[in-house]
N, C-alpha and C positions, 0 to 999 in steps of 0.2 A: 753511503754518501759522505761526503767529506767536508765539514762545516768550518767557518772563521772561528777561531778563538773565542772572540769577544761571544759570538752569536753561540757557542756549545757553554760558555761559561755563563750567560745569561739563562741555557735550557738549565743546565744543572745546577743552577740556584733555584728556579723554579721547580722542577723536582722536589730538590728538597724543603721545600713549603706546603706540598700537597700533598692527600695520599691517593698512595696508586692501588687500584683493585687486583685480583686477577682475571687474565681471559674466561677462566674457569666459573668466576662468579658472576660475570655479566649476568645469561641469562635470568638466573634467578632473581638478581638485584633489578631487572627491567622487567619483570613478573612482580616485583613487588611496590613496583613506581618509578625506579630511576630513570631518567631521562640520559638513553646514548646518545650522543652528539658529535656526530663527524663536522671536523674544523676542517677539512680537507676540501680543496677544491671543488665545484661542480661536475667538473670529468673526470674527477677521483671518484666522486661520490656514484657515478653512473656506471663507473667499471667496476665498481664490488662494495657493498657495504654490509654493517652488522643490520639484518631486517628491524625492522621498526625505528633505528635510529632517522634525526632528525638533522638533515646537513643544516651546516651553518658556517660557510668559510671564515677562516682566522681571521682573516682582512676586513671581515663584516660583524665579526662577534659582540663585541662592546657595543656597536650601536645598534643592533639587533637583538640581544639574548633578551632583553628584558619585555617585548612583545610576542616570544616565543613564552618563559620558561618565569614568570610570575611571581611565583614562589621562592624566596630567598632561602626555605628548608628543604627543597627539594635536592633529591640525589641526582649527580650532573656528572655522569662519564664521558669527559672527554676523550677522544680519539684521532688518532692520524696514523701513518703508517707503522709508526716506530714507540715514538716517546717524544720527542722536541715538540711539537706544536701542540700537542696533547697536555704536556704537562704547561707549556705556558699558557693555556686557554686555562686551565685550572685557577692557575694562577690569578691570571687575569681577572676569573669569575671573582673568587676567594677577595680581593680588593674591591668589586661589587658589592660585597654584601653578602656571595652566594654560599653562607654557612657548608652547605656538602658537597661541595665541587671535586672532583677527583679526577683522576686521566687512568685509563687503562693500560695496563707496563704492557710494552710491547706493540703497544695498538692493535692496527688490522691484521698486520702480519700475523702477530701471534694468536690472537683470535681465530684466525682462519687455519690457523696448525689444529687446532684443538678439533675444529671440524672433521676432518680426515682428509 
């Protein structure tokens, strides 16, 4: 997909403010408490997710995350198809307060490579 300038320079500073996991490490890291977080749509989230993850659309995050996810130490993998909204939800959190907020590189796509 093919984004505005402003809007890909915006993802790629947020990028790099955060860190990003691997698909690889999900599961274990949500075996051990982290909270997946689909920032992805509601009809995103119903046509395929990482299991146990918890949707929470971009558009809803900030005024929502803090009724969900409590805990400002808690580990917070962000997700969306790619990287852009994933890492700006990070971000986002990370100005919250949300000490270990992260986005998984690649998002769902790459996650679901991993699957077979």
């Amino acid at each position: 997909m093919d984004y505005t300038s402003k809007f890909q320079t915006m993802a790629d500073a947020a990028r790099a403010r955060v860190d990003e996991v691997s698909p690889s490490e999900v599961e274990a890291l949500m075996a051990s408490g982290a909270v997946a977080l689909d920032i992805r749509d509601p009809d995103e989230h119903a046509n395929g997710h990482i299991p146990g993850s918890i949707n929470l659309s971009r558009g809803k995050l900030e005024m929502n995350v803090e009724g969900i996810v409590t805990d400002l130490d808690a580990t917070i993998l962000c997700y969306c198809n790619a990287n852009n909204r994933g890492a700006l939800s990070a971000a986002s959190l990370k100005d919250m307060g949300y000490r270990n907020a992260k986005f998984i590189a690649g998002g769902l796509n790459a996650w679901k490579k991993l699957q077979g």
